[in-house]
C-alpha positions as CSV (number, residue, x, y, z in Angstrom):
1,X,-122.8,-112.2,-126.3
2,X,-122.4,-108.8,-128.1
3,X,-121.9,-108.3,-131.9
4,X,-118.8,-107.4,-132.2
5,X,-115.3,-108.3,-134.1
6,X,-114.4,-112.3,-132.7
7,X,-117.0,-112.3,-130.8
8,X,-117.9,-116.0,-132.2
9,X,-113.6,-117.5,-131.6
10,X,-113.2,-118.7,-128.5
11,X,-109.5,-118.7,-126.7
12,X,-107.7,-120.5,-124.1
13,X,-106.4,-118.6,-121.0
14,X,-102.6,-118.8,-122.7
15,X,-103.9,-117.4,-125.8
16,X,-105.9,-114.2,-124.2
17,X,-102.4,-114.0,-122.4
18,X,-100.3,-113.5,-125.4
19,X,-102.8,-111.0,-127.4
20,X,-102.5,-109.2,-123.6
21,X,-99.1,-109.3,-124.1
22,X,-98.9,-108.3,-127.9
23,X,-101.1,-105.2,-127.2
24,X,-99.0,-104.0,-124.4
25,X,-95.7,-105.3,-126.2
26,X,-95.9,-104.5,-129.5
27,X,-98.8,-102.2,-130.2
28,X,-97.7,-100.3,-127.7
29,X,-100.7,-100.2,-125.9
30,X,-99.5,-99.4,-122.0
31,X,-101.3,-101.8,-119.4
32,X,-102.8,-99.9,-117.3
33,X,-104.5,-98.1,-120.3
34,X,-105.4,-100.9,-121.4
35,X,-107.0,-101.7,-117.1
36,X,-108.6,-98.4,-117.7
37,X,-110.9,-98.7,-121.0
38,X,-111.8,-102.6,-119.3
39,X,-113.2,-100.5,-116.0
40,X,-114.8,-97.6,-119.1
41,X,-116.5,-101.3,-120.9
42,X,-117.8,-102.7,-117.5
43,X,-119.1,-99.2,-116.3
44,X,-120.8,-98.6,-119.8
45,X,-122.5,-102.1,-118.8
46,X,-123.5,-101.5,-115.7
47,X,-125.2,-98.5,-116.5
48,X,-126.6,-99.7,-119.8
49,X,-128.2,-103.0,-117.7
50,X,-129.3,-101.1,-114.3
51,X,-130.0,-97.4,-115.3
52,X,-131.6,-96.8,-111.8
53,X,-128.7,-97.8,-109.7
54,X,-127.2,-95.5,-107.1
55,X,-124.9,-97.3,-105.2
56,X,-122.8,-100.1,-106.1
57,X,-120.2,-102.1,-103.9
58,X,-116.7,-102.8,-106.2
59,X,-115.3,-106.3,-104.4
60,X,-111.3,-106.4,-105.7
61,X,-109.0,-108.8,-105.4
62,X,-105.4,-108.4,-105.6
63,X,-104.2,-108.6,-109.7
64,X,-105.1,-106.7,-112.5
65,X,-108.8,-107.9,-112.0
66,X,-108.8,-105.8,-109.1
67,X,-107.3,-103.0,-110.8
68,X,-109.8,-102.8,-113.3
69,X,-112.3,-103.0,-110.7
70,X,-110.3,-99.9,-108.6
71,X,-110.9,-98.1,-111.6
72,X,-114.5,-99.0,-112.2
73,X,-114.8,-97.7,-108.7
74,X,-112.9,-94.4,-109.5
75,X,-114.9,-93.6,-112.6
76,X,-117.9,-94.7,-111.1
77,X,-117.8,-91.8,-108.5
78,X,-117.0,-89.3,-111.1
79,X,-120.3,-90.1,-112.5
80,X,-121.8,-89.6,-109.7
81,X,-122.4,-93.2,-108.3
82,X,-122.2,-93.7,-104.3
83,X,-119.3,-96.8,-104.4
84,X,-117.7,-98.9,-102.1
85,X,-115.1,-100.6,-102.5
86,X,-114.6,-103.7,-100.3
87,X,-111.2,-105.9,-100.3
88,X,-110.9,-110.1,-99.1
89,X,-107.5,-108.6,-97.1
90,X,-104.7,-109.2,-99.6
91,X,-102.5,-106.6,-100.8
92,X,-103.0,-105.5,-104.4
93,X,-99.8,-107.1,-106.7
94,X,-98.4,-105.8,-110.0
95,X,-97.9,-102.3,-111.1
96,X,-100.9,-101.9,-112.7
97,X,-103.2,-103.3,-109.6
98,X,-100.9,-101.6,-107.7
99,X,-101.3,-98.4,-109.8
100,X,-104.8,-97.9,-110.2
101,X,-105.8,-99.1,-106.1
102,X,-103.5,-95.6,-105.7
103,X,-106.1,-94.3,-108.1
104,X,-109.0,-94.7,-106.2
105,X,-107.6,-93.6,-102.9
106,X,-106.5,-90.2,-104.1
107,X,-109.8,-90.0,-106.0
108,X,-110.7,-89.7,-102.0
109,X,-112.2,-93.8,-101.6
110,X,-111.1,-96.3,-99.3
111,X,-110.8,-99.7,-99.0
112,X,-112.6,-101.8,-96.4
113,X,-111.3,-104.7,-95.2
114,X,-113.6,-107.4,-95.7
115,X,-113.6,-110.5,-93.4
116,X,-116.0,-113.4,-92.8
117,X,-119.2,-112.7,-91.2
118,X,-118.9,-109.0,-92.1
119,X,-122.3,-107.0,-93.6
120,X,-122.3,-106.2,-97.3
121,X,-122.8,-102.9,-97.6
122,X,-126.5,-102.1,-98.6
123,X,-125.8,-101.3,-102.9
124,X,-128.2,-101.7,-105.8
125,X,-125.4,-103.3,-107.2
126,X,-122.6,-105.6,-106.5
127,X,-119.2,-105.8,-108.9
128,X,-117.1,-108.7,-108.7
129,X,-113.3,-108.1,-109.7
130,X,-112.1,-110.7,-107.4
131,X,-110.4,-113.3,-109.4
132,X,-109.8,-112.9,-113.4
133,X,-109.0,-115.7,-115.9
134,X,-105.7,-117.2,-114.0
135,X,-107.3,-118.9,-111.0
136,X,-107.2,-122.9,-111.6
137,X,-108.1,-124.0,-107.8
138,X,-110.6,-122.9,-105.4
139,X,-110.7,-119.6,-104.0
140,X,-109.2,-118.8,-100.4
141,X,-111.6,-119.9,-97.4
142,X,-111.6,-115.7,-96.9
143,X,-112.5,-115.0,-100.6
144,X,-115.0,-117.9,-100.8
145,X,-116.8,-116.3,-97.5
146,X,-117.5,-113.3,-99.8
147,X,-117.9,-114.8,-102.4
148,X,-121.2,-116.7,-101.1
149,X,-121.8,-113.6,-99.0
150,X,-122.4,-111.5,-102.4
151,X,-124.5,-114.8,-103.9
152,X,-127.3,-114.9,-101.0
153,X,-127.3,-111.0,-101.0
154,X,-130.0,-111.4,-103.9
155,X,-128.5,-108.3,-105.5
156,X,-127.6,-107.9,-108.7
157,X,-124.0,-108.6,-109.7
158,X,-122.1,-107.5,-112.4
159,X,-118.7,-110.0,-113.0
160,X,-115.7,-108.0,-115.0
161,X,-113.8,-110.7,-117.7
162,X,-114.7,-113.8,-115.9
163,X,-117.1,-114.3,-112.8
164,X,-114.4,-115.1,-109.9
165,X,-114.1,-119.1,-109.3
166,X,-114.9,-120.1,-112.8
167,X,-111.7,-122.0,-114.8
168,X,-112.1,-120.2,-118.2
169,X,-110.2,-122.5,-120.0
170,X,-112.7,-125.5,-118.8
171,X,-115.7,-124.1,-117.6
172,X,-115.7,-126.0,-114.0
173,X,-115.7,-124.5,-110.9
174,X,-113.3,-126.2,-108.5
175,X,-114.9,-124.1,-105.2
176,X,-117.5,-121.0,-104.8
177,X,-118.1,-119.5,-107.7
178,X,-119.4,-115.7,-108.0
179,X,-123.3,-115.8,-110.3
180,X,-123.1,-113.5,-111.9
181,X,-126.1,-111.7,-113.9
182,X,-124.3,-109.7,-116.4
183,X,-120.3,-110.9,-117.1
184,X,-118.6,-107.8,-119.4
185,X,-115.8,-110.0,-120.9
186,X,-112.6,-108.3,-122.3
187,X,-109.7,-108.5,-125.0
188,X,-110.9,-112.1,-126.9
189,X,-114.0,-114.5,-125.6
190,X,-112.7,-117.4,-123.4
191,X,-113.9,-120.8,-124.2
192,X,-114.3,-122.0,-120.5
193,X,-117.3,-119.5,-120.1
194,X,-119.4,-121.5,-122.8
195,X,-119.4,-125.0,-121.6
196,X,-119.7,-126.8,-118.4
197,X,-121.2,-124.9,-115.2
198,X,-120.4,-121.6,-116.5
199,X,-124.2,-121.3,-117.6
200,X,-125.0,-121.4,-114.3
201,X,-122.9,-118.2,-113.1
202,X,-121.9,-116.2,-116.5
203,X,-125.4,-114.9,-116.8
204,X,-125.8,-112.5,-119.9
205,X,-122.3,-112.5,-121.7
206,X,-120.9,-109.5,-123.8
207,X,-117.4,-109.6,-125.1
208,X,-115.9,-105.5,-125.4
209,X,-112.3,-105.6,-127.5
210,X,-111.1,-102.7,-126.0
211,X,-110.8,-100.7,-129.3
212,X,-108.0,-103.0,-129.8
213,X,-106.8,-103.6,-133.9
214,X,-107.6,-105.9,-136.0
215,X,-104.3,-106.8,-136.4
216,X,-104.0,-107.9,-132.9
217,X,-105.3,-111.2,-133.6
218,X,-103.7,-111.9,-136.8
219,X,-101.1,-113.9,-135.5
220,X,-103.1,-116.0,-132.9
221,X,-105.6,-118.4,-134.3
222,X,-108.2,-119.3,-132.2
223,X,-109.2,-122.6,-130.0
224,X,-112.7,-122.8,-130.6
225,X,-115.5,-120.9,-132.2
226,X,-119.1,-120.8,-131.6
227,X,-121.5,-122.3,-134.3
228,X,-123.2,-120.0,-136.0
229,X,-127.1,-120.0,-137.0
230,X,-127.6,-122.1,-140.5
231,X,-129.5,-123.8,-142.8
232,X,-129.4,-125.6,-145.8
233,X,-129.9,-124.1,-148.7
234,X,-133.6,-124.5,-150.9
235,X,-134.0,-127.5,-152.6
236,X,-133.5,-127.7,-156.3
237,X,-137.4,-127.2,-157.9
238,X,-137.3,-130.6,-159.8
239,X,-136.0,-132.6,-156.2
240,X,-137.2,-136.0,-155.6
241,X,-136.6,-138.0,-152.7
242,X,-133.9,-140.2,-154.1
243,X,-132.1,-136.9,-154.2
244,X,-132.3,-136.4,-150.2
245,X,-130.5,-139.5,-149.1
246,X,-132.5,-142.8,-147.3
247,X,-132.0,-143.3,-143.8
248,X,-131.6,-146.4,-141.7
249,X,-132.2,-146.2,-138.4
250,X,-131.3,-149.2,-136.5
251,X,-132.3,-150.2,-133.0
252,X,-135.6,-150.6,-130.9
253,X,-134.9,-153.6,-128.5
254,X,-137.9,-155.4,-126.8
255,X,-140.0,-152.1,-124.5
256,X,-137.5,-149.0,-126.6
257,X,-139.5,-148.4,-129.7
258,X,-140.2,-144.9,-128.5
259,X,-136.4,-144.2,-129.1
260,X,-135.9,-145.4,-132.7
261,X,-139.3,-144.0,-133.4
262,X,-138.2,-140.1,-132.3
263,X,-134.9,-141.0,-134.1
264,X,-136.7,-141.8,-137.2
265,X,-139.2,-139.1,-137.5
266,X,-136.7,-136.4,-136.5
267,X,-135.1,-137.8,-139.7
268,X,-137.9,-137.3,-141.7
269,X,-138.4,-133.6,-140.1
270,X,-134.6,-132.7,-141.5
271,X,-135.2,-133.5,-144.5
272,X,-133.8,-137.2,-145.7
273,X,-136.2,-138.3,-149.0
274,X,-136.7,-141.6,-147.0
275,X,-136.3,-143.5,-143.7
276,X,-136.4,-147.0,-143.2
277,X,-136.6,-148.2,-139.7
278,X,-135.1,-151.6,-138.7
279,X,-136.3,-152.7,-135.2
280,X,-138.0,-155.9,-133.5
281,X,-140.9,-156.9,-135.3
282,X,-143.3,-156.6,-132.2
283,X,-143.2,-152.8,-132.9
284,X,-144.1,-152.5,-136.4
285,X,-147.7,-151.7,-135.7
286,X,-147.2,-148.9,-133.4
287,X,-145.0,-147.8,-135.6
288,X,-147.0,-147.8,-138.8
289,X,-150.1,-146.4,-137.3
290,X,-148.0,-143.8,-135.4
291,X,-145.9,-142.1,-138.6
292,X,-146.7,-144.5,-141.8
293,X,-144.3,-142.3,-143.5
294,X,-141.9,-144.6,-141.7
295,X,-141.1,-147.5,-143.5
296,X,-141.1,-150.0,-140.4
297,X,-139.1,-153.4,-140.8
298,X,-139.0,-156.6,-138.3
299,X,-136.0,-157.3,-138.2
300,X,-134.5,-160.7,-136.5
301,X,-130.6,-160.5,-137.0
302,X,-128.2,-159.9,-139.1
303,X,-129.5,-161.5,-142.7
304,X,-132.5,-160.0,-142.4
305,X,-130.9,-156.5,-141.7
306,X,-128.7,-156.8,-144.9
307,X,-130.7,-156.7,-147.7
308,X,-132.0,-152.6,-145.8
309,X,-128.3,-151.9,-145.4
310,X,-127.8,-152.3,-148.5
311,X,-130.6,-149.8,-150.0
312,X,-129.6,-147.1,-147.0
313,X,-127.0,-144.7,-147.9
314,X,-126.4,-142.9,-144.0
315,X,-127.2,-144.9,-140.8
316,X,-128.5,-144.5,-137.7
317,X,-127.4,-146.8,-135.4
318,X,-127.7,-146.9,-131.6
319,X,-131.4,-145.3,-130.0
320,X,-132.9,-148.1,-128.1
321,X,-130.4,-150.9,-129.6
322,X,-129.4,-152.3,-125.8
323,X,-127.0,-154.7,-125.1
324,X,-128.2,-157.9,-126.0
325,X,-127.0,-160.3,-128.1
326,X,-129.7,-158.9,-130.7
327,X,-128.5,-155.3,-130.4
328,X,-125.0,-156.6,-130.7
329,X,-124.8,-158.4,-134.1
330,X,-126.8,-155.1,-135.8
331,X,-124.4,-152.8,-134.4
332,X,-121.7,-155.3,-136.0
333,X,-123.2,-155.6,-139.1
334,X,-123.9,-151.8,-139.9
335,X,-120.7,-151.1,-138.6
336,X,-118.8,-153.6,-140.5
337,X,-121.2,-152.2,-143.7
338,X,-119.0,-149.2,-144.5
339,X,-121.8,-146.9,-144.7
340,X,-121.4,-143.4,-143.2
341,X,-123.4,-143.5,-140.2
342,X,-124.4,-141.6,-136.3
343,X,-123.7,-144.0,-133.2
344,X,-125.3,-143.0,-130.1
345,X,-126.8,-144.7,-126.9
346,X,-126.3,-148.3,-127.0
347,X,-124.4,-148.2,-129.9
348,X,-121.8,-146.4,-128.2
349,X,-122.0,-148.3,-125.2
350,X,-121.1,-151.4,-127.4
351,X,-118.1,-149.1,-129.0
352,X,-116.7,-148.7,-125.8
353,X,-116.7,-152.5,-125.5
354,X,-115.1,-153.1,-128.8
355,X,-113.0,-150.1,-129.8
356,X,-112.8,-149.4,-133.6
357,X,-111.4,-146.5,-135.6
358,X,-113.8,-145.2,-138.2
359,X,-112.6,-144.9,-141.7
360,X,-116.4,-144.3,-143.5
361,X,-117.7,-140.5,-142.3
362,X,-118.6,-140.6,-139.0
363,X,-120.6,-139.1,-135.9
364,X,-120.5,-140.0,-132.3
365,X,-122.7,-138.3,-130.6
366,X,-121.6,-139.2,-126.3
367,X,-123.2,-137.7,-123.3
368,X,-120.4,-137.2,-120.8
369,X,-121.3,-140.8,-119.0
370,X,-120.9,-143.2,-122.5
371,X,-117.7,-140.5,-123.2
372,X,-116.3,-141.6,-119.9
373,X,-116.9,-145.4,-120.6
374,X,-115.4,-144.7,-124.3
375,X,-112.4,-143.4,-122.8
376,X,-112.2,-145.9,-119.9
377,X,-112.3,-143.1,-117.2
378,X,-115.0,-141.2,-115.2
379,X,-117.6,-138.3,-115.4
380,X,-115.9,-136.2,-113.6
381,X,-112.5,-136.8,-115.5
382,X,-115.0,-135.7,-118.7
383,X,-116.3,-132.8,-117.1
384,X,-113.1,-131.4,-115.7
385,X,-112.0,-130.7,-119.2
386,X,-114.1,-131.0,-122.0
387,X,-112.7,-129.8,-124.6
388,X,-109.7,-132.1,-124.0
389,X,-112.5,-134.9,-123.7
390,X,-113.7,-134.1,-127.0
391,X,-110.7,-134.0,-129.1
392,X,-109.6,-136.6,-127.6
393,X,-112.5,-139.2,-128.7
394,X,-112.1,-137.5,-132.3
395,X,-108.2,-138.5,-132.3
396,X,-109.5,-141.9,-130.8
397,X,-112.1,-143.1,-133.0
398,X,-111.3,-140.8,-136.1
399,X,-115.0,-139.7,-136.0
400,X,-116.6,-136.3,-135.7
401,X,-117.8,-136.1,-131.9
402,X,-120.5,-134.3,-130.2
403,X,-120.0,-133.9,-126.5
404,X,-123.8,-133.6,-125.4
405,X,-124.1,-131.1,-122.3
406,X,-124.8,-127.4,-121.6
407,X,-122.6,-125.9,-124.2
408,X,-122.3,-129.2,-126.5
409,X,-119.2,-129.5,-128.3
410,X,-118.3,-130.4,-131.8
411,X,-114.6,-132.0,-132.5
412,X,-113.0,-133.6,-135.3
413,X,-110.0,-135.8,-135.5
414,X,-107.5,-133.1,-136.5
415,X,-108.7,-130.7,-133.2
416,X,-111.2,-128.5,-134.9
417,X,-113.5,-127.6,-132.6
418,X,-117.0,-125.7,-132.6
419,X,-119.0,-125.0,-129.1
420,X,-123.0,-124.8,-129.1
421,X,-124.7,-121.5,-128.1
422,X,-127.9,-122.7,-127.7
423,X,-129.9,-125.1,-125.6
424,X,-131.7,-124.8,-122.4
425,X,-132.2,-127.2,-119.3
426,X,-135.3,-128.2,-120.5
427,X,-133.8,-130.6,-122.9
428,X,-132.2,-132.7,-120.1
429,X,-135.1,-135.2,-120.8
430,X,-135.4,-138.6,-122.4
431,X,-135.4,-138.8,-126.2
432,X,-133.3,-135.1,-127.3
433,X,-130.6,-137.4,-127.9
434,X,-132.7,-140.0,-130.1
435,X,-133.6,-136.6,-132.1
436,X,-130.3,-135.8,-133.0
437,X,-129.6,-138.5,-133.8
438,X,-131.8,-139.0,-136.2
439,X,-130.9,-135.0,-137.1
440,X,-127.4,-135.5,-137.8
441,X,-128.0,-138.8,-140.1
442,X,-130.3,-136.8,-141.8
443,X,-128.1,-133.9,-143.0
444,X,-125.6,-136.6,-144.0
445,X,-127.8,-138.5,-146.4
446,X,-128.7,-134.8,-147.6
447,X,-125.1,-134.6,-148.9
448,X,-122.9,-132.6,-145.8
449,X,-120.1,-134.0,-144.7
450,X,-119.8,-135.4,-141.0
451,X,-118.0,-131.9,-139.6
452,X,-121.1,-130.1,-141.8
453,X,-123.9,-132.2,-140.3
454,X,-122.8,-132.2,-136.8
455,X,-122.4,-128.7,-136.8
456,X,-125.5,-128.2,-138.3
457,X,-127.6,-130.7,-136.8
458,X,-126.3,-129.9,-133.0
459,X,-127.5,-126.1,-133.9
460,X,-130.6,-127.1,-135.2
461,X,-131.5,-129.4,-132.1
462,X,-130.5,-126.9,-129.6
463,X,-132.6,-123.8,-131.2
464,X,-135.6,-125.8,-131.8
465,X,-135.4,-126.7,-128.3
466,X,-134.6,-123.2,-127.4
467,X,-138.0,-122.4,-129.6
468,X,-139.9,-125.1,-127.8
469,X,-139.1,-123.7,-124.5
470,X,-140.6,-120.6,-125.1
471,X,-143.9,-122.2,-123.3
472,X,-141.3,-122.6,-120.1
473,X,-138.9,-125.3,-120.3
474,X,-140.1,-128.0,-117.5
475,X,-142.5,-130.2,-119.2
476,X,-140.8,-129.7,-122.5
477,X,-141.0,-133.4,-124.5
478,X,-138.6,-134.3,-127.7
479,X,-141.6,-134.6,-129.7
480,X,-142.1,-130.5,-129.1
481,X,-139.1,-130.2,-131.1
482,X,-140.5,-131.3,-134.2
483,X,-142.5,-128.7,-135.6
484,X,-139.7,-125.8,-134.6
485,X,-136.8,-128.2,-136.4
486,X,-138.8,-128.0,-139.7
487,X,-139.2,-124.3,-139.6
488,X,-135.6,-123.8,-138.8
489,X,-134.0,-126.6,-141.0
490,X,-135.7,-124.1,-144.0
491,X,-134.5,-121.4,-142.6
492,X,-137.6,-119.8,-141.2
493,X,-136.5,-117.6,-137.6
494,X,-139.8,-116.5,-136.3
């Protein structure tokens, strides 16, 4: 996304609707001038992104998405770009669609009918004003023919506000979907174009305000806001390890010590003065001859898990735990501890089976599957709305949450919520979620609170993995995250 003013707060459909409306209503900004500098924002990007294109095809539907992209197509030919403009059959509606498809045809342009199974025109460049932010359902069997039509073309495509078929307040895309390469957004950033399945059709994202006042969005607080790239700060010159907190990271059932390992070292690699790892005592020797900076402890139920709980001030509890009657008195007994702590995997597996609201600081850290069995529903329920999803589990279990997934979210139990930037689909392998785990718990014991440390921690994952990847992103292992995490947890960017 571009650098500009709110570039970073996210907004709900309803909320982009009422700045809309205060512009128009009482900045007394008219609508269609406000249609016409969106189609001056998505030419600038076109032209700025393909320099060398001649030809371009405008695809309108019939609102004020189409209207900017009438006058895309009108200012497109004063600059001396060949442009056709193609239309799904519907009838442009409101006076400002209305307005500016008048525009174009007496500018001298027409509007060709399109209809399934016709040629797309032969363009360097395809534009898709179909659809803006107020399409919920799938689009029209006609709309949906062009729709894939303009996908398999293999031609660039340039999306104005939001590519047509994506739900920007979710992210979800209920039918055919438009992917987009470049998406020129307008007015205020909408949150369902971080999250979800928009990564696979927003392509590159700028955000233009329109020249628009500050004072516009006074009055309307955002829903969301992106993280932002942090650190913590340098570490006092007479530090010692007691001062950086002592981990315990709990689990490691019989054939998972790879899990609480990666949970404990990624501890160590954010910082926490000491980790202690509880786990079944069969794994002590890997562990010690894998990191001795580990400090490895059988551990064969509850008594002998006290007298650690009791020297830790931040747990980890969850990676590799399992099910078991083993797993199951630990995660009772650290939970019934009252240290702050980070549940994940198994331990939030064994949540779901005995609910609990939190009152020491803590993080849940749920990919959408264990969110689905923590709120008794399905995947798909989770995925259709995830911020929702989110908040929800926060209000639920009075925790911080992180909703793992492309565009990871961050809620608290009174609905603040932060959306990831970063990650890529190379981290959809076993043991990220064992890092951050071990990430979060880390930052705690370093003195954040549980908002601070997920924010932090979730950034930190996701850009080390983003600085793993730059060696291509299938193959890419936890442990490659390591190395990167340090650099970036003392805020070194190279």
């Amino acid at each position: 996304m571009s650098d500009c003013p709110h570039s970073h707060q996210l907004y709900t459909v309803a909320q982009v609707r009422a700045l809309d409306r205060h512009a128009i209503e009482v900045l007394g900004v008219p609508g269609f001038e406000l249609m016409r500098r969106a189609a001056w924002a998505a030419l600038s990007g076109l032209r700025r992104h393909w320099p060398q294109a001649r030809r371009i095809a405008v695809h309108c539907g019939p609102g004020n998405n189409g209207g900017d992209g009438f006058l895309l197509a009108v200012l497109a030919r004063e600059a001396g770009l060949l442009v056709d403009v193609l239309a799904p059959g519907e009838v442009s509606a409101g006076d400002d669609a209305a307005t500016a498809r008048q525009a174009w045809l007496d500018a001298g342009g027409a509007v060709r009918p399109w209809r399934s199974g016709d040629a797309l025109p032969a363009v360097d460049v395809h534009v898709d004003a179909l659809y803006g932010t107020g399409l919920r359902r799938a689009p029209e069997t006609a709309v949906a023919a062009l729709i894939e039509a303009v996908n398999a073309s293999g031609v660039p495509v340039l999306a104005l506000d939001v590519p047509s078929g994506l739900d920007a307040d979710t992210g979800q895309m209920p039918g055919a979907a438009i992917r987009a390469d470049l998406t020129v957004s307008f007015i205020a950033a909408k949150r369902g174009l971080h999250t979800g399945r928009a990564a696979n059709v927003v392509g590159q994202l700028e955000l233009d305000v329109l020249g628009l006042p500050e004072s516009l969005w006074r009055d309307v607080p955002c829903d969301a806001q992106l993280l932002a790239a942090t650190a913590l700060p340098p570490r006092p010159r007479d530090a010692n390890k007691g001062d950086n907190g002592h981990v315990l990271a709990i689990g490691g059932e019989h054939g998972m010590a790879g899990a609480i390992r990666l949970s404990g070292e990624a501890a160590l690699r954010a910082g926490a003065g000491l980790v202690s790892v509880a786990t079944r005592a069969e794994h002590l020797l890997a562990l010690n001859a894998a990191r001795p900076e580990l400090m490895a402890h059988g551990v064969d139920g509850p008594q002998a898990l006290e007298p650690l709980l009791a020297r830790a001030s931040v747990l980890a509890v969850g990676p590799g735990l399992g099910r078991g009657a083993w797993g199951h008195a630990l995660w009772l007994t650290a939970l019934d501890s009252g240290k702050p702590l980070v549940l994940d995997a198994d331990g939030l597996n064994l949540l779901a089976r005995e609910p609990r609201r939190f009152t020491q600081p803590a993080v849940l850290t749920p990919h959408p599957g264990e969110a689905a069995r923590l709120l008794g529903g399905t995947v798909a329920e989770v995925e259709a709305d995830r911020f929702a999803a989110a908040r929800l589990l926060a209000d639920r279990f009075r925790a911080v949450v992180v909703l793992k997934g492309s565009g990871s979210l961050v809620a608290d139990p009174n609905g603040r919520l932060d959306v990831c930037p970063w990650g890529n689909p190379g981290m959809a392998a076993g043991g990220m979620g064992d890092l951050l785990t071990g990430i979060v718990a880390a930052l705690l014991a370093q003195g954040c609170d549980a908002w601070q440390a997920a924010c932090l921690g979730v950034g930190l994952h996701a850009r080390a993995g983003d600085r793993a990847a730059r060696q291509g992103e299938r193959g890419l292992l936890a442990t490659d995250l390591l190395a990167p995490l340090r650099a970036l947890g003392n805020g070194i960017d190279a």
